[in-house]
PDB file of the backbone (N, CA, C, O) and the ligand in Angstrom, with CONECT records:
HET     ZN  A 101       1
ATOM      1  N   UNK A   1       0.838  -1.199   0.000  1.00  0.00           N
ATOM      2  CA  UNK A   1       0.000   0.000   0.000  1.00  0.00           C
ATOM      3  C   UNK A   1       0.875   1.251   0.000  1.00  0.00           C
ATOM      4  O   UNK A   1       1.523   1.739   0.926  1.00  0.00           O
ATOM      5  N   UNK A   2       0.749   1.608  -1.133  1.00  0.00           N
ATOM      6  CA  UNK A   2       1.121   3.487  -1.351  1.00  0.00           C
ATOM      7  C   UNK A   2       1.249   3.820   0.240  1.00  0.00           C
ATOM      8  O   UNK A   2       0.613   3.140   1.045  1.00  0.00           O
ATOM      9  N   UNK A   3       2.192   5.018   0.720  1.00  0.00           N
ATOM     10  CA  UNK A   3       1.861   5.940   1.451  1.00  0.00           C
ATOM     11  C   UNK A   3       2.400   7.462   1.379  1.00  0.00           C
ATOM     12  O   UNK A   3       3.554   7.885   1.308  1.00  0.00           O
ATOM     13  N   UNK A   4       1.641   7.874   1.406  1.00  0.00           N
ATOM     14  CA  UNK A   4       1.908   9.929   0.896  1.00  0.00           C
ATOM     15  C   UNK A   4       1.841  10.754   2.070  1.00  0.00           C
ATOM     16  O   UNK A   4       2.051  11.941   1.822  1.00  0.00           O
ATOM     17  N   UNK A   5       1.613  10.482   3.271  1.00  0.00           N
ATOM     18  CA  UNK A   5       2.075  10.673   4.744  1.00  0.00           C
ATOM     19  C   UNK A   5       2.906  10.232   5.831  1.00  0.00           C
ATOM     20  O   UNK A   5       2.777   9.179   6.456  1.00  0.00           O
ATOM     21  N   UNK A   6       3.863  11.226   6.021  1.00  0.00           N
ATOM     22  CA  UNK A   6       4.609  10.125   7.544  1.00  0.00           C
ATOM     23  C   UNK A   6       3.700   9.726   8.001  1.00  0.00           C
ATOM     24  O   UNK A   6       2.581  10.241   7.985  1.00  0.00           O
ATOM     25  N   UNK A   7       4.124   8.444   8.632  1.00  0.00           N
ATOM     26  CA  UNK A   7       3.146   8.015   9.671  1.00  0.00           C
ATOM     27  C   UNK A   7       4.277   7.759  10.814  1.00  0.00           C
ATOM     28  O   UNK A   7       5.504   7.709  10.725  1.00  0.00           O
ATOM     29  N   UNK A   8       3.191   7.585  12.178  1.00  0.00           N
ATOM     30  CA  UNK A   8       3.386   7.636  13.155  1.00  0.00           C
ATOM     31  C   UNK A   8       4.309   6.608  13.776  1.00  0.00           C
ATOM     32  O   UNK A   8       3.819   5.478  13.775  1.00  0.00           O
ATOM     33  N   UNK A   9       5.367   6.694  14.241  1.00  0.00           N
ATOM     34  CA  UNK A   9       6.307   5.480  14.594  1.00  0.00           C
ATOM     35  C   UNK A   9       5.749   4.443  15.729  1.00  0.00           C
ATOM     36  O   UNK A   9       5.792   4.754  16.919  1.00  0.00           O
ATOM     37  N   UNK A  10       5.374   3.552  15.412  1.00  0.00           N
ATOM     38  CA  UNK A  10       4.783   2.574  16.212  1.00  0.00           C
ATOM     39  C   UNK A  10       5.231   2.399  17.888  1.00  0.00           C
ATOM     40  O   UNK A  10       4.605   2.312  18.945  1.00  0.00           O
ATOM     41  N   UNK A  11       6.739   2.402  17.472  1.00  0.00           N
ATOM     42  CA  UNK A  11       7.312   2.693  18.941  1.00  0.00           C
ATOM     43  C   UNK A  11       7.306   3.351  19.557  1.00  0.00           C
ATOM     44  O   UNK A  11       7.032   2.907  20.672  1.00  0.00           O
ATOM     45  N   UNK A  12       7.568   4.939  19.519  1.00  0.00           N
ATOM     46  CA  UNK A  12       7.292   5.934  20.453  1.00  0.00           C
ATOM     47  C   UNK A  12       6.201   7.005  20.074  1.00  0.00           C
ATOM     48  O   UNK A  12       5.968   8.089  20.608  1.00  0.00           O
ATOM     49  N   UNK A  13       5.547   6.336  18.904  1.00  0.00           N
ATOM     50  CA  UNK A  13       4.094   7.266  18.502  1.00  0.00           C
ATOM     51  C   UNK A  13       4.821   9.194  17.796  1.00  0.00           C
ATOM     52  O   UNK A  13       4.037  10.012  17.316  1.00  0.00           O
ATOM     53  N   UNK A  14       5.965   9.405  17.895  1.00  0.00           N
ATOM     54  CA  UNK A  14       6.497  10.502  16.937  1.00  0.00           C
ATOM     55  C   UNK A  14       6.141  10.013  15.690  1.00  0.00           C
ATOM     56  O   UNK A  14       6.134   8.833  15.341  1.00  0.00           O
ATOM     57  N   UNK A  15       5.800  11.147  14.938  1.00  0.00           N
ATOM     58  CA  UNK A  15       5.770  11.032  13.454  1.00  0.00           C
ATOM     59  C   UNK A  15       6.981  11.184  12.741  1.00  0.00           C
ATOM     60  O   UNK A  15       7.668  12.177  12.978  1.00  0.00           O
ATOM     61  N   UNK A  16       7.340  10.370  11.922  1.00  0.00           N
ATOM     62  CA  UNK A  16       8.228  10.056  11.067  1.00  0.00           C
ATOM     63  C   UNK A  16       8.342  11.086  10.256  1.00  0.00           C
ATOM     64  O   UNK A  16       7.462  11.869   9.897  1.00  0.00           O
ATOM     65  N   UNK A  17       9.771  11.050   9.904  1.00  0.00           N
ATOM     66  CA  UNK A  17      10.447  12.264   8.860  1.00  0.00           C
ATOM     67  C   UNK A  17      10.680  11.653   7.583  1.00  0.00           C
ATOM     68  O   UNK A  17      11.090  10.493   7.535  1.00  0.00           O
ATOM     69  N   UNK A  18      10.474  12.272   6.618  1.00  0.00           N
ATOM     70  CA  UNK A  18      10.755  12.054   5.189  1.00  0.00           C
ATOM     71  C   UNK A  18      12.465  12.341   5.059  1.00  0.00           C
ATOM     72  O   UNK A  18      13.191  13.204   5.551  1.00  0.00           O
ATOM     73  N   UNK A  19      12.715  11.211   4.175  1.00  0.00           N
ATOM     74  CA  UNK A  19      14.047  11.192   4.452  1.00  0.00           C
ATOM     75  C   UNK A  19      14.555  10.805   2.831  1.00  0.00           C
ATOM     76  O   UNK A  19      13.934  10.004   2.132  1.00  0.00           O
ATOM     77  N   UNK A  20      15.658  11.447   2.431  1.00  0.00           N
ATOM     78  CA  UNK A  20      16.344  10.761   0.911  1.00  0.00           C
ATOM     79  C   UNK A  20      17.611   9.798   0.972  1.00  0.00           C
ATOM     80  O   UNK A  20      18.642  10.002   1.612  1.00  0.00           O
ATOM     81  N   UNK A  21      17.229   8.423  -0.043  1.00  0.00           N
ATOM     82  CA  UNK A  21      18.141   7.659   0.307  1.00  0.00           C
ATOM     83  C   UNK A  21      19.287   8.070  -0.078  1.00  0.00           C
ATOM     84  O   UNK A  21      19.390   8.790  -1.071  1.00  0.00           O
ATOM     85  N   UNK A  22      20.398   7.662   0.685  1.00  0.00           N
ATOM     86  CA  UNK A  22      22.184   7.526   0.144  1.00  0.00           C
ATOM     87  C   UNK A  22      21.973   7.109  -1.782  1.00  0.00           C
ATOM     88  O   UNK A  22      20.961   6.856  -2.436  1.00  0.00           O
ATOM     89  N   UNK A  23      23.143   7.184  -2.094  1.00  0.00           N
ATOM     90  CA  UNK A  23      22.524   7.066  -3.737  1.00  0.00           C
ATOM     91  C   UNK A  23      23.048   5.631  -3.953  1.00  0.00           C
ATOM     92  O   UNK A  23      22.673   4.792  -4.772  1.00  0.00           O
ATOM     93  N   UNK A  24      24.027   5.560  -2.992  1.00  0.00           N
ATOM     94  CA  UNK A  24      24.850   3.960  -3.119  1.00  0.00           C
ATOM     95  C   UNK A  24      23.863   2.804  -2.517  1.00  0.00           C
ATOM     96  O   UNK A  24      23.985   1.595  -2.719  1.00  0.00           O
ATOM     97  N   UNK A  25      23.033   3.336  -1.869  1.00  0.00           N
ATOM     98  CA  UNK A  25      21.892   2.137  -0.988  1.00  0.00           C
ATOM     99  C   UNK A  25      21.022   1.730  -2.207  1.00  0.00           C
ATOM    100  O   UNK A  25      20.361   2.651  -2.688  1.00  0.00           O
ATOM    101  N   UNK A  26      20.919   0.646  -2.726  1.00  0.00           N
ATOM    102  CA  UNK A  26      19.897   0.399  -4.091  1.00  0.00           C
ATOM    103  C   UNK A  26      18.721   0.273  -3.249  1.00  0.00           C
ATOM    104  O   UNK A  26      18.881  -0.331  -2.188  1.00  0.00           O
ATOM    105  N   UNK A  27      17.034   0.941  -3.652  1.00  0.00           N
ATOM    106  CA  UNK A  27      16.487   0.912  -3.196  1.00  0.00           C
ATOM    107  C   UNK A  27      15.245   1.168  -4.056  1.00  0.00           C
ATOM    108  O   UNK A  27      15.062   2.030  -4.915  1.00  0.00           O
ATOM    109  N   UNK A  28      14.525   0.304  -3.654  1.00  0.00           N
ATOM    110  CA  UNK A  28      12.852   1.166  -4.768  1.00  0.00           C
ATOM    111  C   UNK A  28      12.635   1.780  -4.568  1.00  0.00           C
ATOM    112  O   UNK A  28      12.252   1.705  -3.401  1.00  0.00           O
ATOM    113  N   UNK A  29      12.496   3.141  -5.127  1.00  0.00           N
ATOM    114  CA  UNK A  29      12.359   4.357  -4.893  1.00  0.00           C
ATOM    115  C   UNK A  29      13.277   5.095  -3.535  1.00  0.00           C
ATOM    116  O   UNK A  29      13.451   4.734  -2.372  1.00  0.00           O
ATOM    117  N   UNK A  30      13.685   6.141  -4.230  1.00  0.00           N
ATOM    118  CA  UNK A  30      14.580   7.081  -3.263  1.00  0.00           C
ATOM    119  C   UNK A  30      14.021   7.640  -1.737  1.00  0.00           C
ATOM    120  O   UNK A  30      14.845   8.235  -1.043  1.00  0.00           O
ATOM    121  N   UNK A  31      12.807   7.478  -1.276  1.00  0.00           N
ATOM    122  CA  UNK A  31      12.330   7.813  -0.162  1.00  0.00           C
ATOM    123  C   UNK A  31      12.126   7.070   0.721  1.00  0.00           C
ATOM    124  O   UNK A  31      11.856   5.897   0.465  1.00  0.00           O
ATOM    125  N   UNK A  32      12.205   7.617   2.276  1.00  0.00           N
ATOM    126  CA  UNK A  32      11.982   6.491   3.116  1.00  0.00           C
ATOM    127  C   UNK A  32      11.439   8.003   4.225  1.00  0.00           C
ATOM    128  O   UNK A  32      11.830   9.170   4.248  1.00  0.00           O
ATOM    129  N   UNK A  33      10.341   7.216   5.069  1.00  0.00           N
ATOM    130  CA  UNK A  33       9.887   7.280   6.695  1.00  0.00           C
ATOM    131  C   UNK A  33      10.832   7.167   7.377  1.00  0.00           C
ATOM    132  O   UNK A  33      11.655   6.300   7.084  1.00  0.00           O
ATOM    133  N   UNK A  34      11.017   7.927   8.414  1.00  0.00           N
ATOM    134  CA  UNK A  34      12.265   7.287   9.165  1.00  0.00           C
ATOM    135  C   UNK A  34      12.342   7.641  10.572  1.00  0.00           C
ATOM    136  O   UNK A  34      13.292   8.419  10.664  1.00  0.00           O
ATOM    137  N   UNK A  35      11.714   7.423  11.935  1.00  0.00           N
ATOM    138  CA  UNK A  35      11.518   7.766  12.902  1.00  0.00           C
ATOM    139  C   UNK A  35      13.011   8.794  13.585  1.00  0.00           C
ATOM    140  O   UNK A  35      13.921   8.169  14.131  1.00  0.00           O
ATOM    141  N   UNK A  36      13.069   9.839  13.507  1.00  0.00           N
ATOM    142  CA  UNK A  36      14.674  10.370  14.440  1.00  0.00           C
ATOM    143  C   UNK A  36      14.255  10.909  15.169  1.00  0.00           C
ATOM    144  O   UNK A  36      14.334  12.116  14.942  1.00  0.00           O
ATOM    145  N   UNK A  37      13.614  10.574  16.362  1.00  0.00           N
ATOM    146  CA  UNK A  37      13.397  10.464  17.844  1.00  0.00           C
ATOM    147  C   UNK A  37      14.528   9.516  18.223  1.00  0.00           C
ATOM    148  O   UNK A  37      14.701   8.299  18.168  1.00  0.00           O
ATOM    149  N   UNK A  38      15.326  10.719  18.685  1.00  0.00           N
ATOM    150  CA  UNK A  38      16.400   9.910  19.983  1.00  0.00           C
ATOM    151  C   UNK A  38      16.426   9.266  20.959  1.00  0.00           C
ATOM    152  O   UNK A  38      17.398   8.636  21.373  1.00  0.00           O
ATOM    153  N   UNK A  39      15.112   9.359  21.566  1.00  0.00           N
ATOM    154  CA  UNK A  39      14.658   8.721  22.580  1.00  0.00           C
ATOM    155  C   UNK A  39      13.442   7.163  22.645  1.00  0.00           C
ATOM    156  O   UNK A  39      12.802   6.484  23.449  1.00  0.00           O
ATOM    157  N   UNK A  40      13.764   7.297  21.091  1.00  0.00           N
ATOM    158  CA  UNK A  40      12.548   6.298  20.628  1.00  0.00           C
ATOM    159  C   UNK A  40      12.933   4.993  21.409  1.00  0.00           C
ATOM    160  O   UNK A  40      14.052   4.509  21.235  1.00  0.00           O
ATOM    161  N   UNK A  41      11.964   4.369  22.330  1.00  0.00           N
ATOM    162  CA  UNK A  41      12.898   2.602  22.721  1.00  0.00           C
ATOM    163  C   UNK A  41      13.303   1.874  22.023  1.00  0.00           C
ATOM    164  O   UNK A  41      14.113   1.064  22.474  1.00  0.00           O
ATOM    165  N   UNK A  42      12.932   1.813  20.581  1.00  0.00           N
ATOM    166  CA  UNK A  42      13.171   0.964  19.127  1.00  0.00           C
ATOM    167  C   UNK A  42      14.860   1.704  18.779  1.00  0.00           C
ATOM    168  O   UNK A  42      15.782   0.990  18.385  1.00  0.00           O
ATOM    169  N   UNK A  43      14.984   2.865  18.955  1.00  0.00           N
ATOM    170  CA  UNK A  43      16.015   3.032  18.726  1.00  0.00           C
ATOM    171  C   UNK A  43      16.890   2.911  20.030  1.00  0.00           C
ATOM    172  O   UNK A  43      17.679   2.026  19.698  1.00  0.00           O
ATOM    173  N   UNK A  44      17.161   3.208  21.084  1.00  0.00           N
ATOM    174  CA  UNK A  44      17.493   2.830  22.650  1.00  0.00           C
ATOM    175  C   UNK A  44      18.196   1.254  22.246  1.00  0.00           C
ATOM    176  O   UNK A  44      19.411   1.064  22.199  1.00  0.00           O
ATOM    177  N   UNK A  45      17.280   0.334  22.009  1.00  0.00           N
ATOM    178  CA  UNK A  45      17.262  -0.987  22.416  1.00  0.00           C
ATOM    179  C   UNK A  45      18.153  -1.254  21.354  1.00  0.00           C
ATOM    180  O   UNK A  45      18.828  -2.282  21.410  1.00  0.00           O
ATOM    181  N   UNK A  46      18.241  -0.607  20.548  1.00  0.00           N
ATOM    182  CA  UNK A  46      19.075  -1.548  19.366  1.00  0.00           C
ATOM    183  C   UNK A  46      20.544  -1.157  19.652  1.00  0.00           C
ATOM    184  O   UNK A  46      21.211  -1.929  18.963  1.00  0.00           O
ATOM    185  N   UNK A  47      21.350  -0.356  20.316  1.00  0.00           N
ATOM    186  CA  UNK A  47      22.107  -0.328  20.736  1.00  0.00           C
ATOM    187  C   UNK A  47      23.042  -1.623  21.363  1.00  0.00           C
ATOM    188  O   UNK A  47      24.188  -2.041  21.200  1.00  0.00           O
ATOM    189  N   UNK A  48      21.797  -2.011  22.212  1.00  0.00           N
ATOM    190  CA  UNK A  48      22.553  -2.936  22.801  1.00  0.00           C
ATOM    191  C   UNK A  48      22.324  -4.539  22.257  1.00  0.00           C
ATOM    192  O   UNK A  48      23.114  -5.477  22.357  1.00  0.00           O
ATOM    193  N   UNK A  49      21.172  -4.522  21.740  1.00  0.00           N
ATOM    194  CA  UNK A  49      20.858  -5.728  21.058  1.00  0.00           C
ATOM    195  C   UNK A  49      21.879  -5.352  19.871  1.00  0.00           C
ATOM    196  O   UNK A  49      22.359  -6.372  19.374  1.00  0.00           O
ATOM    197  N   UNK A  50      22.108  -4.755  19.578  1.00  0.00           N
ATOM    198  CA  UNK A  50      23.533  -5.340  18.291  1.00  0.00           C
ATOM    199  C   UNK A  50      24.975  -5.576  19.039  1.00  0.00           C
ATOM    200  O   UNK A  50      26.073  -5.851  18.556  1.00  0.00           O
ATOM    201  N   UNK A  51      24.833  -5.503  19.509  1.00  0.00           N
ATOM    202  CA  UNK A  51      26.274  -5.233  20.619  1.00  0.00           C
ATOM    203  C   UNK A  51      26.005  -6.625  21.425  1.00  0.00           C
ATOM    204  O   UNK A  51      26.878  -7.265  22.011  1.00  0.00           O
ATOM    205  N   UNK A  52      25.108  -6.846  21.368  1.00  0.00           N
ATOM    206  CA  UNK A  52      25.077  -8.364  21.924  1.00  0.00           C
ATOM    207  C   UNK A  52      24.777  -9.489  20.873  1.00  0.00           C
ATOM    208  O   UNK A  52      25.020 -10.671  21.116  1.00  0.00           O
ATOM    209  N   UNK A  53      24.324  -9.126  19.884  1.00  0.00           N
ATOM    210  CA  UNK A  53      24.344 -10.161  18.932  1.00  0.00           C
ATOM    211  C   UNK A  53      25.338 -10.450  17.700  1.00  0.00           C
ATOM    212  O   UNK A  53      25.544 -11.394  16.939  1.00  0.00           O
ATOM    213  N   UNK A  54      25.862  -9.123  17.899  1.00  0.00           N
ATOM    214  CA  UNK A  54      26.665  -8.864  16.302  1.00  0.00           C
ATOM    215  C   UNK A  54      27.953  -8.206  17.211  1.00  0.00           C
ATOM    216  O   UNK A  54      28.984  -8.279  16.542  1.00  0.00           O
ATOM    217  N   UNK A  55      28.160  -7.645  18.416  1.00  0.00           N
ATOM    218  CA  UNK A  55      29.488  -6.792  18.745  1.00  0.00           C
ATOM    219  C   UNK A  55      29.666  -6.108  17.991  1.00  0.00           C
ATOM    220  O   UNK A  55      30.588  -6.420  17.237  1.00  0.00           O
ATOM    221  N   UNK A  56      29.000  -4.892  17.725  1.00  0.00           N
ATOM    222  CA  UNK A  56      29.113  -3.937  16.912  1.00  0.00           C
ATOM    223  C   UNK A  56      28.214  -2.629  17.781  1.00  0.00           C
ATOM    224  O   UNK A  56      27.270  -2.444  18.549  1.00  0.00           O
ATOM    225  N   UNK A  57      29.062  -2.076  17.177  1.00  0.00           N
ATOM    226  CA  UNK A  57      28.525  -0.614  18.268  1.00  0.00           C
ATOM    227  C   UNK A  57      27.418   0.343  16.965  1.00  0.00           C
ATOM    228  O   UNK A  57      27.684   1.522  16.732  1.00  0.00           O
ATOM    229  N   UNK A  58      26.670  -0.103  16.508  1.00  0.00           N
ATOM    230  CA  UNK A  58      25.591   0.202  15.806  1.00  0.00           C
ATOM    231  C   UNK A  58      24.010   0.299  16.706  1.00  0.00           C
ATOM    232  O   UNK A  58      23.986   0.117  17.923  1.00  0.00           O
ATOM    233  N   UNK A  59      22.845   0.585  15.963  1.00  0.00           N
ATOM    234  CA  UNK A  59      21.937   0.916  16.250  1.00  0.00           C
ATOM    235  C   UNK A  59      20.982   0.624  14.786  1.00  0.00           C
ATOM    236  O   UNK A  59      21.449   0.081  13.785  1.00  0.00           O
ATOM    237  N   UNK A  60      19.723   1.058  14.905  1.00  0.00           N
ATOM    238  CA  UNK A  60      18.286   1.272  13.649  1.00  0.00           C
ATOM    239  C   UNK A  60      17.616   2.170  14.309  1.00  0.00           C
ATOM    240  O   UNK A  60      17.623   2.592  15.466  1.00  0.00           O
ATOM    241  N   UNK A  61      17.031   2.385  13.344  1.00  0.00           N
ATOM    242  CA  UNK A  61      15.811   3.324  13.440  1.00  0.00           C
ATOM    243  C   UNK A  61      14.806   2.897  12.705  1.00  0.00           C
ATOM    244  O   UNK A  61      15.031   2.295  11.656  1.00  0.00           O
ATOM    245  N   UNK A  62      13.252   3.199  13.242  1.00  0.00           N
ATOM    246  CA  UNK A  62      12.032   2.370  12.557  1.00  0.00           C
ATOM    247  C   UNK A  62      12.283   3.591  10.950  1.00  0.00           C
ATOM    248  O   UNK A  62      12.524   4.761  10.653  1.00  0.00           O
ATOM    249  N   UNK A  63      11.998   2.196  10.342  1.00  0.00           N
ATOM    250  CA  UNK A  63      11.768   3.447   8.763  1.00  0.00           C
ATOM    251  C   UNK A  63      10.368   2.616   7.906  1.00  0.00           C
ATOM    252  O   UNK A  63      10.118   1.411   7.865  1.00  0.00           O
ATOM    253  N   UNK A  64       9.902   3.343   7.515  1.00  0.00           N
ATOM    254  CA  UNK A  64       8.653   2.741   6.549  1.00  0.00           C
ATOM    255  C   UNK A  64       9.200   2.882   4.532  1.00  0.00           C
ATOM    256  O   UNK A  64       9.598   3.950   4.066  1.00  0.00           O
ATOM    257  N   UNK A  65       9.141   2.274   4.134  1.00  0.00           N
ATOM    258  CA  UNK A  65       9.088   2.356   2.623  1.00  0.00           C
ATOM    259  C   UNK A  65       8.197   2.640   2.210  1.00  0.00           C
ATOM    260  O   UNK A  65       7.384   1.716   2.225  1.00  0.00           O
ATOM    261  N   UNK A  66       7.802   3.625   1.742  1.00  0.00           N
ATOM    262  CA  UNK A  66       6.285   4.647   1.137  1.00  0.00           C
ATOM    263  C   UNK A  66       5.912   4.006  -0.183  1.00  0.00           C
ATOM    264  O   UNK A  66       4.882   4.289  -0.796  1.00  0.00           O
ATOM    265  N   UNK A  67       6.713   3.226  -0.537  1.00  0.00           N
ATOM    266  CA  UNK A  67       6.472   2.846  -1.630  1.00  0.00           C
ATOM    267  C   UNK A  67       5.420   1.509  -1.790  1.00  0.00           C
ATOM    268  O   UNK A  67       4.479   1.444  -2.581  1.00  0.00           O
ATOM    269  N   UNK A  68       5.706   0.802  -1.134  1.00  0.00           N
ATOM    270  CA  UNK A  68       4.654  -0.423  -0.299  1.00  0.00           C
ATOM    271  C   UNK A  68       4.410  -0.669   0.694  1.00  0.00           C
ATOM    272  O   UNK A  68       3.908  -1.789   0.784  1.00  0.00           O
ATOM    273  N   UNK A  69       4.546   0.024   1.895  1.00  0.00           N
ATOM    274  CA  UNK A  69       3.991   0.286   3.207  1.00  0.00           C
ATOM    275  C   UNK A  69       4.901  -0.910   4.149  1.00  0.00           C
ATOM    276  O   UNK A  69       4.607  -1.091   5.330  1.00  0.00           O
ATOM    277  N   UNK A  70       6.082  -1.727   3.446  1.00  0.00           N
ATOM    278  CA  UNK A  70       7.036  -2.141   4.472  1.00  0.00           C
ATOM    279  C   UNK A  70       7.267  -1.339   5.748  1.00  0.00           C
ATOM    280  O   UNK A  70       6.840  -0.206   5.968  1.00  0.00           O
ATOM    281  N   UNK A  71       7.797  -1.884   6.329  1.00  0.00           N
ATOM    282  CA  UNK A  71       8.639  -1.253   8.042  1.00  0.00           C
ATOM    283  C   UNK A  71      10.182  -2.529   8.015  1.00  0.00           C
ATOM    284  O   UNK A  71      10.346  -3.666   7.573  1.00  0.00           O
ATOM    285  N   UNK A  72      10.657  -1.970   8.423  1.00  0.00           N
ATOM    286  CA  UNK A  72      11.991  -2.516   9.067  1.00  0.00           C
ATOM    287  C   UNK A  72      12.495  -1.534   9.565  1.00  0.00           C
ATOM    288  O   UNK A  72      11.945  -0.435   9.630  1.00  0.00           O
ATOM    289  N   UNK A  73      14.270  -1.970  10.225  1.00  0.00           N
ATOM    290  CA  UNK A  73      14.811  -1.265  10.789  1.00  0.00           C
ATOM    291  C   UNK A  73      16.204  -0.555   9.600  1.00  0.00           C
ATOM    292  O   UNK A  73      16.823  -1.242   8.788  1.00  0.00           O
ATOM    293  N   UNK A  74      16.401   0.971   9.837  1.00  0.00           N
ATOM    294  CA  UNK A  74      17.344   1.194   8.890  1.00  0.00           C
ATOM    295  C   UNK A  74      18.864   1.349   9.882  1.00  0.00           C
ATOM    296  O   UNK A  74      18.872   1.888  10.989  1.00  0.00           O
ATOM    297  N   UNK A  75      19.825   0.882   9.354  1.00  0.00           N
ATOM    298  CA  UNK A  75      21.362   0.928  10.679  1.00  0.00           C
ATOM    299  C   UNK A  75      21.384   2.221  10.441  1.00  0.00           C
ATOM    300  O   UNK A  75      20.961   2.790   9.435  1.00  0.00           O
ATOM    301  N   UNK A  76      22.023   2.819  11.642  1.00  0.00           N
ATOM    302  CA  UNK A  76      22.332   4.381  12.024  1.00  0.00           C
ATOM    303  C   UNK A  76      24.017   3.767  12.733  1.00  0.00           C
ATOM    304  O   UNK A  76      24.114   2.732  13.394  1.00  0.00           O
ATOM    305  N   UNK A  77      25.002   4.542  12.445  1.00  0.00           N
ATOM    306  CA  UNK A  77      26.361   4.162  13.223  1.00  0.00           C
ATOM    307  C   UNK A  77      26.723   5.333  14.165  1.00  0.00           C
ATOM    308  O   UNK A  77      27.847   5.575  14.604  1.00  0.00           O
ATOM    309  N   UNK A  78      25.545   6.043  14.411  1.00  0.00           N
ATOM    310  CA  UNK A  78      25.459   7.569  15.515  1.00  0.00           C
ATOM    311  C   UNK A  78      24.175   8.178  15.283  1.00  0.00           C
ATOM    312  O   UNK A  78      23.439   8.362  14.314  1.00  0.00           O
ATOM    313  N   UNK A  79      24.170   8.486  16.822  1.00  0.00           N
ATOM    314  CA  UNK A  79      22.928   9.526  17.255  1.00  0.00           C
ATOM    315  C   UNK A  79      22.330  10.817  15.835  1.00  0.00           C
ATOM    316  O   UNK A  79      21.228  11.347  15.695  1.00  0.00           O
ATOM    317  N   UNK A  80      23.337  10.919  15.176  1.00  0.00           N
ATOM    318  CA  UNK A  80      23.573  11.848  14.174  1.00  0.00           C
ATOM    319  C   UNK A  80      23.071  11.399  12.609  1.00  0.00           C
ATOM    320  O   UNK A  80      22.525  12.293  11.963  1.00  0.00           O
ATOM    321  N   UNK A  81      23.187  10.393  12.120  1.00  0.00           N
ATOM    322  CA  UNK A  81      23.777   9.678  11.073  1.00  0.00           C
ATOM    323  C   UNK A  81      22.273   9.698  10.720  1.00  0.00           C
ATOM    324  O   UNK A  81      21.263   9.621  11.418  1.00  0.00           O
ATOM    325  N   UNK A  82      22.538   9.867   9.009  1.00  0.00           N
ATOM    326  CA  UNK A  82      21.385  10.035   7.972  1.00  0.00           C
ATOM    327  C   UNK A  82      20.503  11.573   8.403  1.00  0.00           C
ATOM    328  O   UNK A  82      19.547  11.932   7.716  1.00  0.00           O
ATOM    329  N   UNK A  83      20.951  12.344   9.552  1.00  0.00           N
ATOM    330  CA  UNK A  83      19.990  13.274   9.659  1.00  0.00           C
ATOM    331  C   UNK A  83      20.360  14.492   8.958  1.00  0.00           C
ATOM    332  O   UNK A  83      19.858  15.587   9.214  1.00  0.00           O
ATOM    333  N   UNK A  84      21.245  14.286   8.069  1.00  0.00           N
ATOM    334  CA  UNK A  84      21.498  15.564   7.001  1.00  0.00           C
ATOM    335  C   UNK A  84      20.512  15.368   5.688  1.00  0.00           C
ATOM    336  O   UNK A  84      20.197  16.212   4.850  1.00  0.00           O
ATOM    337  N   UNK A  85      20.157  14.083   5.776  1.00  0.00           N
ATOM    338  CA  UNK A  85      19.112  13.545   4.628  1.00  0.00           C
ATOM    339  C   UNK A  85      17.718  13.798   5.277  1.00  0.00           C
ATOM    340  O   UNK A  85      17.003  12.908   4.816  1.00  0.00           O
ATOM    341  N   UNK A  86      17.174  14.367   5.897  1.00  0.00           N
ATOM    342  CA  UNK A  86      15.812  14.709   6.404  1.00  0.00           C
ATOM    343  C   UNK A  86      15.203  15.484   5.201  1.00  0.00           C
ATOM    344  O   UNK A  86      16.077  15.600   4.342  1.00  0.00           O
ATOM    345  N   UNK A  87      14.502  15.827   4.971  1.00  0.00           N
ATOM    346  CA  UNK A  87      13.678  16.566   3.735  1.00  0.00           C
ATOM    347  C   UNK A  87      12.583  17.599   4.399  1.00  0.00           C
ATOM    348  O   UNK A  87      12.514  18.815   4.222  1.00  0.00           O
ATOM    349  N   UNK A  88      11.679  16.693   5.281  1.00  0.00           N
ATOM    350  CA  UNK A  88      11.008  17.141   6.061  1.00  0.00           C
ATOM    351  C   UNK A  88      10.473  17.082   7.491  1.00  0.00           C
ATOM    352  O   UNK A  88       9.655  17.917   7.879  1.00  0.00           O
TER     353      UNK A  88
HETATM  354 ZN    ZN A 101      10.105   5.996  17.141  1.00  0.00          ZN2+
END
């Protein structure tokens, strides 16, 4: 299902930012949802759940694909990272 609105991040209920992909990430279509609430628990938790599963000092953030209404998680490698790509 199409979507033409952020929607609301399931985890901490903030609305999601429109975001443009990296150009090197192959992706259907260049846009993504992307929760950057710092405080989101989805983002919190993944900290340490990668660090315990993978030993890697990484993180995600909830992102939606507007293009067919997927969700997954997108890697962030800092509090910072991808937020120069915000749009809106
Ligand atoms: Zn969130």
């Amino acid at each position: 299902m199409k979507i033409t609105e952020p929607p609301a991040c399931p985890h901490c209920g903030d609305m999601t930012k429109k975001m443009e992909m990296p150009m090197e990430a192959a992706y259907d279509g260049s846009i993504l949802y992307v929760c950057f609430n710092d405080d989101c628990p989805y983002f919190i938790k993944g900290w340490q759940w990668m660090w315990d599963n993978y030993r890697v000092k990484t993180s995600y953030r909830h992102r939606v694909n507007p293009v067919n209404g997927t969700t997954g998680p997108l890697p962030v490698w800092s509090k910072d990272a991808m937020k120069d790509r915000i749009l809106s």
